[in-house]
N, C-alpha and C positions, 0 to 999 in steps of 0.2 A: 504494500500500500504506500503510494509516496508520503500521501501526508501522516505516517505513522512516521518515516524517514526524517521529514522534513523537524519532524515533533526532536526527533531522537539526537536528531545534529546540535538542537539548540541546546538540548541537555550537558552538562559537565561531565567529567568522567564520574563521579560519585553519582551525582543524580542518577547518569543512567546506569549506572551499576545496580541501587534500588529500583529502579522504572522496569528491567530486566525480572528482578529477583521479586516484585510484585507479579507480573504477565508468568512470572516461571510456577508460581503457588497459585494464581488464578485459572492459571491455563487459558489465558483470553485469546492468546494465538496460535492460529491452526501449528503456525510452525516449530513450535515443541514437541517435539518427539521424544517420549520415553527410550533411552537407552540401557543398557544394560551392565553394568560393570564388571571388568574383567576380575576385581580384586573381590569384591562387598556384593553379590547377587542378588541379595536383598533391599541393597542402597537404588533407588532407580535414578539415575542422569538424566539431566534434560540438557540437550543439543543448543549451543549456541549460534548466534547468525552466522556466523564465520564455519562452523561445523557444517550449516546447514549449506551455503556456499562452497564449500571445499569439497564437500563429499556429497551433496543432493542430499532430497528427502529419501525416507526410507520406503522401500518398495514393500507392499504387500503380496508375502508367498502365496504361488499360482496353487488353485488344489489339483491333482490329478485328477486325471479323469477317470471313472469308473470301467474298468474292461466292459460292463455292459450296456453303461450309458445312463441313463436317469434312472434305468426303470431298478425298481426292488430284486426284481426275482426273473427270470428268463427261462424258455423253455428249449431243451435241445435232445437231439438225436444222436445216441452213442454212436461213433465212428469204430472206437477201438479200448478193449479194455488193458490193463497193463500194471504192472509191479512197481515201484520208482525205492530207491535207498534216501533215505535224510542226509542234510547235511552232517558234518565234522561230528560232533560230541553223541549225536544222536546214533541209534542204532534199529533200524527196524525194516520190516518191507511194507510202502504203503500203496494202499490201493488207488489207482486211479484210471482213470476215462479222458481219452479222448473226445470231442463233444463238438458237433455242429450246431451253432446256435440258428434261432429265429431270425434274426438278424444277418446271418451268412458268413458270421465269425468261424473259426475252429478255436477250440482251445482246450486243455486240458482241465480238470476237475477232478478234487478229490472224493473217495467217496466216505463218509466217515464209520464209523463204529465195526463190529463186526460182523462176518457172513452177508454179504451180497448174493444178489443172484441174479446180477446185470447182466447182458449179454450186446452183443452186436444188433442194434435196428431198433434198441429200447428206449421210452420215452423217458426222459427225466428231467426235472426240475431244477436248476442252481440258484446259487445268489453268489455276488460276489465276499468270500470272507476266504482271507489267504491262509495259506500253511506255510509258515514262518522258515519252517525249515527243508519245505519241496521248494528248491530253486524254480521260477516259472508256474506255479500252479496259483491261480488267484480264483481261481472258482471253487464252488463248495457244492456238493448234489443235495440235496434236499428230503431227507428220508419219511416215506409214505405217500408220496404224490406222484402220481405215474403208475408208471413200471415199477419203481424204485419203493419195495417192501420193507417193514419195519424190520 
């Protein structure tokens, strides 16, 4: 705003030191940014003009996108069923599917708990909820809807 500038010039160094540390506990301007500090986590910073100048405002993180898109839940047709191992610390064989979605995706899918009795051409359910430790697998099947029995 100029005429906040214009205000801030005629100020001393002391006044606008206070004129600052009032807008800082007010929060009257957009351009304080809560920072974070490297030392005190707890302590939160507020960004000076010069801060705000030398380095921009601070961006708001993009969220990804959903492997399925807006929707909750998605319905697809097994392609192929299959074994996958966990990563590093983990040790198991877990179940999982191949999965043509509605949408014209493929993607793989875990199945959860145990004894399935999916097969090739079966209809099932997912939502998106990842398995932390299957590298690549961000879908989850849906048990009781479908094909897909308790």
């Amino acid at each position: 705003d100029p005429r906040l500038r214009m205000v801030l010039k005629m100020f001393s160094q002391a006044a606008y030191r206070s004129f600052v540390d009032i807008i800082r506990r007010t929060c009257l301007l957009s351009n304080y940014k809560p920072l974070q500090s490297s030392i005190h986590t707890s302590n939160l910073l507020w960004r000076t003009l010069n801060q705000i100048k030398r380095k921009g405002r601070v961006q708001k993180k993009i969220k990804k996108p959903s492997p399925i898109g807006p929707r909750p839940q998605i319905r697809g047709v097994i392609l192929q069923t299959m074994i996958r191992t966990p990563r590093k610390p983990n040790s198991a064989q877990r179940k999982c599917c191949r999965v043509r979605l509605t949408n014209g995706k493929v993607m793989i899918a875990h199945i959860p708990f145990e004894n399935h009795t999916l097969q090739e051409h079966n209809v099932v359910l997912v939502h998106p909820k990842r398995t932390k430790d299957l590298p690549g697998v961000k879908l989850k099947v849906i048990r009781g809807k479908y094909d897909c029995k308790h």
